[in-house]
N, C-alpha and C positions, 0 to 999 in steps of 0.2 A: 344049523341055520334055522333062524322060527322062522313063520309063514309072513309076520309082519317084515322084516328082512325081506325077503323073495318080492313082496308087495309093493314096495317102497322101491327096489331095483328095477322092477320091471316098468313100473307107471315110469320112469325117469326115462327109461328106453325107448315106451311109448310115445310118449313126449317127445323125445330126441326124432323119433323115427317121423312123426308129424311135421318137426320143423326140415327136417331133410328134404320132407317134399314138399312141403310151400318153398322150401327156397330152388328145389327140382322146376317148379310150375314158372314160379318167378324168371329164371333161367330161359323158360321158352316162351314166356309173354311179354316179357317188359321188351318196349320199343329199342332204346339202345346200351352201348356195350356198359354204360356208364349206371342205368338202373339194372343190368344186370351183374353187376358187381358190387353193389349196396347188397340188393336182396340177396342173391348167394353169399357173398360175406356173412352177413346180422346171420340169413336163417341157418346154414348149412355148420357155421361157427358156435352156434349156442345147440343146436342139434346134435350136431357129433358130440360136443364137449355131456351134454345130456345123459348120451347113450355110454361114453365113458362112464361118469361117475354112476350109471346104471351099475355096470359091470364092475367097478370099486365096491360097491354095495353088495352085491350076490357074491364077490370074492373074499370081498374082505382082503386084510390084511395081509397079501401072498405075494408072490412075485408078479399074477394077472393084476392084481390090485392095483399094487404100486406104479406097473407100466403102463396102468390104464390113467392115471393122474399126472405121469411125465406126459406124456400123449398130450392129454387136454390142456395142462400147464403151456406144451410147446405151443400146441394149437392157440392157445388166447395169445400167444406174444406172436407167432408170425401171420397167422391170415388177415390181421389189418395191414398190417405193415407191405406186404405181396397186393391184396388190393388196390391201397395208394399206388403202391411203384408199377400195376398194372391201369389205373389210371390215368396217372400222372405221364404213363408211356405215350399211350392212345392219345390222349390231349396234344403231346409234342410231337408227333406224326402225325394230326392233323383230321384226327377221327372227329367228325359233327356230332353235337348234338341232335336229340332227337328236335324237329323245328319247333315243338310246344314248351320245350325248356324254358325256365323261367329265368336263371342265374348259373352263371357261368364265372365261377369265381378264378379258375388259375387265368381266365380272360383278363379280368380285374384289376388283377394281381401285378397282369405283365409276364408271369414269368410260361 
């Protein structure tokens, strides 16, 4: 493995490892359950997914590899999908918004 390899795996990890914890921070500041499931969604989804193809890169081609891009592949198709159905829950049991909310779209909507 060159050193450019190593380099390029690690800063992605790094990266990965940064967005974990703004979307950690987000987690414990945003007002309600609703911008906490934005920010952990977007941050903690493109972060892990990060730190995977980190580790696709430093492994290469191997069986760590390959289960590190099923991982991130599953990871992009289900954590919006579980966001919405964890919003969309909260919304129909009657969770408020935070009172500074500007739009309130399943309100809207009706449903």
């Amino acid at each position: 493995m060159n050193s450019i390899q190593q380099i390029t795996g690690m800063v992605f990890i790094i990266v990965g490892l940064g967005f974990d914890i703004f979307g950690c921070i987000g987690l414990l500041r945003l007002p309600d359950v609703y911008n906490r499931l934005q920010a952990t969604t977007k941050c903690v989804t493109l972060g892990t997914c990060s730190i995977l193809l980190g580790a696709f890169i430093l492994k290469g081609v191997s069986t760590t590899g390959i289960k590190a891009i099923l991982v991130a592949i599953f990871l992009l198709l289900t954590s919006p999908v579980a966001a919405h159905a964890l919003a969309r829950g909260a919304h129909k049991s009657g969770v408020k918004l935070w009172p500074k909310s500007v739009v309130d779209k399943y309100e809207q909507d009706g449903n």
